[in-house]
C-alpha positions in Angstrom: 0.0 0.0 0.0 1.5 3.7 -0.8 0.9 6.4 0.6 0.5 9.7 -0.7 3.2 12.2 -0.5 1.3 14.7 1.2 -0.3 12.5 3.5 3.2 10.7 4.3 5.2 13.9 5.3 1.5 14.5 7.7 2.0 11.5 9.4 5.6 11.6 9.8 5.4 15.5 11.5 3.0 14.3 14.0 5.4 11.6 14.9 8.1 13.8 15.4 5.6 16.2 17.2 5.8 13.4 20.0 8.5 13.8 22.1 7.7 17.7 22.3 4.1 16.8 23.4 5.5 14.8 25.9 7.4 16.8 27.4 5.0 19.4 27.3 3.1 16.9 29.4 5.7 16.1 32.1 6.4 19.7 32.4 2.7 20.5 33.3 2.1 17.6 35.6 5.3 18.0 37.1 5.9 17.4 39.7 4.0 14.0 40.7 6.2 12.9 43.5 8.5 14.0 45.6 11.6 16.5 44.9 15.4 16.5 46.4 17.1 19.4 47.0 20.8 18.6 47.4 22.6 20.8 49.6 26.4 20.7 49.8 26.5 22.1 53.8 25.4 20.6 57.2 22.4 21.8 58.7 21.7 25.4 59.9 24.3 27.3 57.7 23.3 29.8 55.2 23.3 27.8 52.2 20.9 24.9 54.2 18.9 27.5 55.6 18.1 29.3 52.0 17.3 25.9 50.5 15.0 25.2 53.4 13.2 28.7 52.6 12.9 27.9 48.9 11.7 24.4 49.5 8.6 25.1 51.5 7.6 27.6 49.1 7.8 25.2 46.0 6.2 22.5 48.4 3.0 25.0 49.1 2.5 25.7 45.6 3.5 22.3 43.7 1.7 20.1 46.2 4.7 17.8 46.4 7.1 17.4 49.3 10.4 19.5 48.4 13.1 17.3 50.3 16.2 18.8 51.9 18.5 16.5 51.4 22.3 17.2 52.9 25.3 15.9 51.4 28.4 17.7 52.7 31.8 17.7 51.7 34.6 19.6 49.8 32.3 22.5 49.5 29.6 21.5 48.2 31.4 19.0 45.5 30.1 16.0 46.5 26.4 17.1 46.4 27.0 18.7 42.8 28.7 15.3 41.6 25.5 13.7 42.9 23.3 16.2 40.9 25.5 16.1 37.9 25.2 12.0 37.5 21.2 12.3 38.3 18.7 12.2 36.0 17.4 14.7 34.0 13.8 15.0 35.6 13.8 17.7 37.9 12.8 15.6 40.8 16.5 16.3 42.0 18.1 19.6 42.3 21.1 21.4 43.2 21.3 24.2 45.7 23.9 26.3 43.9 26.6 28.2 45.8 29.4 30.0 45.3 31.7 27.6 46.0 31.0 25.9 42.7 32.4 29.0 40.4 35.4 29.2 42.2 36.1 25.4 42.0 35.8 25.5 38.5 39.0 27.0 38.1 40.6 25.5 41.4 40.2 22.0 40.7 40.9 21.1 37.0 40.3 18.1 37.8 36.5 17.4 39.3 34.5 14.7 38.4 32.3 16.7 36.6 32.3 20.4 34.5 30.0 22.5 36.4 28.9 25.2 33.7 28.7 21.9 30.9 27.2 19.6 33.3 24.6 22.0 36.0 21.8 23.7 33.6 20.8 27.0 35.7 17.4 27.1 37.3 16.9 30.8 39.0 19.1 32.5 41.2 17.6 32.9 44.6 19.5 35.4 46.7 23.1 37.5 47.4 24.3 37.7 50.6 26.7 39.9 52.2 30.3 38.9 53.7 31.2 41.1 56.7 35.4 42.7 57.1 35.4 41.9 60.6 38.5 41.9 62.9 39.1 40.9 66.6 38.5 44.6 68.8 42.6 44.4 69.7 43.1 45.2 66.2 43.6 48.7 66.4 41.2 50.2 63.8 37.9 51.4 63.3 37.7 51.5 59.4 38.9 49.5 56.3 41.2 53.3 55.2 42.6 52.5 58.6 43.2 48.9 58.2 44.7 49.1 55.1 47.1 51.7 56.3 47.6 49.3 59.7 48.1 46.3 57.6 50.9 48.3 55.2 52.7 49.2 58.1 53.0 45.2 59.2 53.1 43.6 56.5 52.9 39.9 57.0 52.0 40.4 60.3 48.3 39.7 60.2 46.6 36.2 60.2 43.4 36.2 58.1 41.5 33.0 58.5 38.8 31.2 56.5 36.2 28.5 56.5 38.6 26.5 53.8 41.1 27.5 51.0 38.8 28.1 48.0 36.1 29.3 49.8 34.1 32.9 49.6 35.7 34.0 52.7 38.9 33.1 51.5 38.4 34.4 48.4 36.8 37.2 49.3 39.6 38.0 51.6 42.3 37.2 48.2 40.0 39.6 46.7 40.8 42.5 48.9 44.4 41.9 49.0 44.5 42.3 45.2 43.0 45.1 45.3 44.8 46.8 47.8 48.2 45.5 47.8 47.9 44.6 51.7 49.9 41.6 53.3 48.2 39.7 54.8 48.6 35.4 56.3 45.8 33.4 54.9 45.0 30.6 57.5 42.4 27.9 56.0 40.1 26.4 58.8 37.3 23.5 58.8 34.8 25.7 57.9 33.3 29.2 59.7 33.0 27.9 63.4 36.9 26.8 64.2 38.1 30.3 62.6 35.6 32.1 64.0 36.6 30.7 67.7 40.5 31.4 66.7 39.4 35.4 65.6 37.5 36.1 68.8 40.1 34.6 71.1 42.7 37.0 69.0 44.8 33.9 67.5 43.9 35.4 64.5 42.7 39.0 63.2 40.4 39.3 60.4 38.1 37.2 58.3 35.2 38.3 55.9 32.6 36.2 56.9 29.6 35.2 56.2 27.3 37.3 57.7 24.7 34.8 59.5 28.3 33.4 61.4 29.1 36.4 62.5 26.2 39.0 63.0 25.3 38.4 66.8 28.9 38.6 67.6 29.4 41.9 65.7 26.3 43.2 67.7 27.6 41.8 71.0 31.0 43.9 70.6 33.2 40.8 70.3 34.0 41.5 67.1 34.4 44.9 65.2 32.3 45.3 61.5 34.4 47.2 59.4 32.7 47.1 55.7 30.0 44.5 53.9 31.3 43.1 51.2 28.4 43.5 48.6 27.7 46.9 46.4 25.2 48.4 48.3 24.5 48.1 52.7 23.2 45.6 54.4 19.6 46.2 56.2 21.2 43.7 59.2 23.9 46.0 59.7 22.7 49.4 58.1 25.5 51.5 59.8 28.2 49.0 58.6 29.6 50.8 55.2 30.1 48.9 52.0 34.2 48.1 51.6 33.7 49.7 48.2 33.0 52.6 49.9 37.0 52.9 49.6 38.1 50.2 47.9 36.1 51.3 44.9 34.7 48.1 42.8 35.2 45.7 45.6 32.0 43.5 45.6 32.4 39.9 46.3 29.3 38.1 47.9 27.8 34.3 48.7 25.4 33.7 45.6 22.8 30.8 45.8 20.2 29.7 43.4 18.8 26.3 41.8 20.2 24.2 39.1 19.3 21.1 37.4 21.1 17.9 35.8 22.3 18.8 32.3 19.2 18.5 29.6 16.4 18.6 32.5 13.2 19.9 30.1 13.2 23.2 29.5 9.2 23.1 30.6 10.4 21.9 33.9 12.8 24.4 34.5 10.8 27.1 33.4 8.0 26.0 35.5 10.9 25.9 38.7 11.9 29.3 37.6 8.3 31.0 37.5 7.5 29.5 41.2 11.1 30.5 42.6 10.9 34.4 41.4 7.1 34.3 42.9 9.0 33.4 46.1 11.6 36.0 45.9 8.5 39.3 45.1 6.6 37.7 48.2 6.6 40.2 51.1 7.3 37.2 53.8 9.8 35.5 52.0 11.8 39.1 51.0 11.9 39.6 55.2 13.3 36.0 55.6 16.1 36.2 53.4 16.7 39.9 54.9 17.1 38.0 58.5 19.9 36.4 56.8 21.5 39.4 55.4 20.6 38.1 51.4 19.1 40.6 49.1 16.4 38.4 46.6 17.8 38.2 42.8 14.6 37.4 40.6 15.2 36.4 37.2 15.2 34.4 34.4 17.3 31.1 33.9 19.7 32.8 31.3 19.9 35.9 34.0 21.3 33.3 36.7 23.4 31.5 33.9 25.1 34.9 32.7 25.5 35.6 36.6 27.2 31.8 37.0 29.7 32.5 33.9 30.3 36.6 35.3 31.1 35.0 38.8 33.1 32.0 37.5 35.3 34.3 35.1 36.0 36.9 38.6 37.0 34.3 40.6 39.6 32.6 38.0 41.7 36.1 38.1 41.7 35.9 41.5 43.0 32.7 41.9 45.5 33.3 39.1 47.0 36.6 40.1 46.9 35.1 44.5 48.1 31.7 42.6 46.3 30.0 44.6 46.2 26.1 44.6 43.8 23.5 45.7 45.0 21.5 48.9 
């Protein structure tokens, strides 16, 4: 039997109509069962905390269970190896941190590409670091510290949470721009350096601000500058370090991404829900509590933002030359 031309090419576009019909489909049922969100932190830090806010809201409005699920290690490399090998359905997700553009240059050699391999979702937030030093430190401002740390050079310990981390990277960030010299000393994350700065073993640290924030308030330790472009509502008489370090801006970034080839419906369908989330008046004061200003956008927005980052961090690293432990 033969089939008329016309009626031939008819058929064969509906079959290749298909699989776009079907994702169409998943994309508007989606989700049907539960969703993981991998975080790469323990419980109770920033980056756990954020997820935690964005997950309830997607639970409430996609009537399916949004799981926190916490796989720690190597800052956050071993919860976006997990992600990167999962499949593509958008039932498990990646809580994107900052850590993840700075690795990309650090370690050449991951398991896994993260701008090749992690499609972007929507960026949820920016949060502040905070220039804090231990109140022996004799300064009150970052033109004071800078002068201070030129006139002892290689005199002052700056701790962070890890080598390759924002605060250490933040911290490699300022002495580029400055010229200052200053002793980077890694620690096992925010809580051990933290302990070291307030008993004075060392001086400074740009933290993260949720570490640090009740301690600043308490007068164990002295704020000198935010680290983002504009101040902070949870420390609005804290000035911006670009105030005099001008074009200074380094901050924690967090946001969603997917496996590589996810359907665009689904992520689109994420992304709608998430900046719905970031507008809502309740949800705007939680991530203020945390010192994070909302970043709504689309999923090309928060991929541009992922390549700008990624691209900063690399010259720092090159011209600090640092290396990965």
């Amino acid at each position: 039997m033969k089939f008329p031309r016309r009626k031939f090419l008819h058929l064969a576009a509906g079959v290749a109509a298909l699989p776009a019909v079907a994702q169409i489909a998943r994309a508007q049922s989606y989700p049907t069962r539960p969703v993981h969100i991998i975080v790469g932190f323990p419980p109770g830090q920033t980056a756990d905390i954020s997820a935690r806010l964005i997950g309830q809201w997607l639970s409430g409005r996609l009537n399916q269970p949004f799981v926190i699920d916490n796989r720690p290690g190597a800052s956050s490399s071993v919860a976006t190896e997990l992600v990167v090998h999962a499949p593509p359905d958008g039932y498990t997700l990646l809580y994107v941190v900052s850590s993840n553009f700075i690795h990309a240059t650090l370690y050449p050699k991951l398991g896994y590409n993260f701008i090749r391999d992690i499609d972007p979702v929507a960026s949820t937030a920016r949060t502040p670091l905070v220039m804090e030093v231990n109140p022996s430190v004799p300064v009150t401002t970052v033109p004071e510290f800078i002068a201070y740390a030129k006139a002892n050079p290689g005199k002052l310990n700056m701790a962070s949470a890890g080598n390759g981390n924002s605060t250490h990277m933040a911290g490699e960030l300022f002495k580029m721009m400055t010229g200052v010299d200053m002793i980077h000393v890694p620690y096992r994350g925010s809580a051990p350096a933290l302990t070291d700065l307030l008993g004075g073993q060392v001086q400074v640290m740009f933290d993260v601000m949720t570490s640090s924030i009740e301690y600043i308030r308490a007068d164990k330790l002295r704020a000198l500058g935010v680290t983002t472009a504009t101040r902070s509502q949870a420390l609005p008489n804290v000035p911006t370090v670009g105030d005099f370090v001008p074009g200074y801006e380094a901050s924690a970034v967090g946001g969603i991404g997917v496996p590589k080839h996810t359907p665009t419906g689904i992520v689109d369908k994420l992304n709608l829900e998430i900046n719905a989330a970031l507008v809502d008046p309740k949800m705007k004061l939680r991530f203020a509590e945390l010192g994070g200003t909302p970043v709504p956008g689309s999923s090309a927005d928060f991929g541009k933002l992922i390549a700008e980052e990624t691209e900063k961090w690399a010259k720092v690293i090159k011209y600090a030359n640092i290396k990965a432990e």
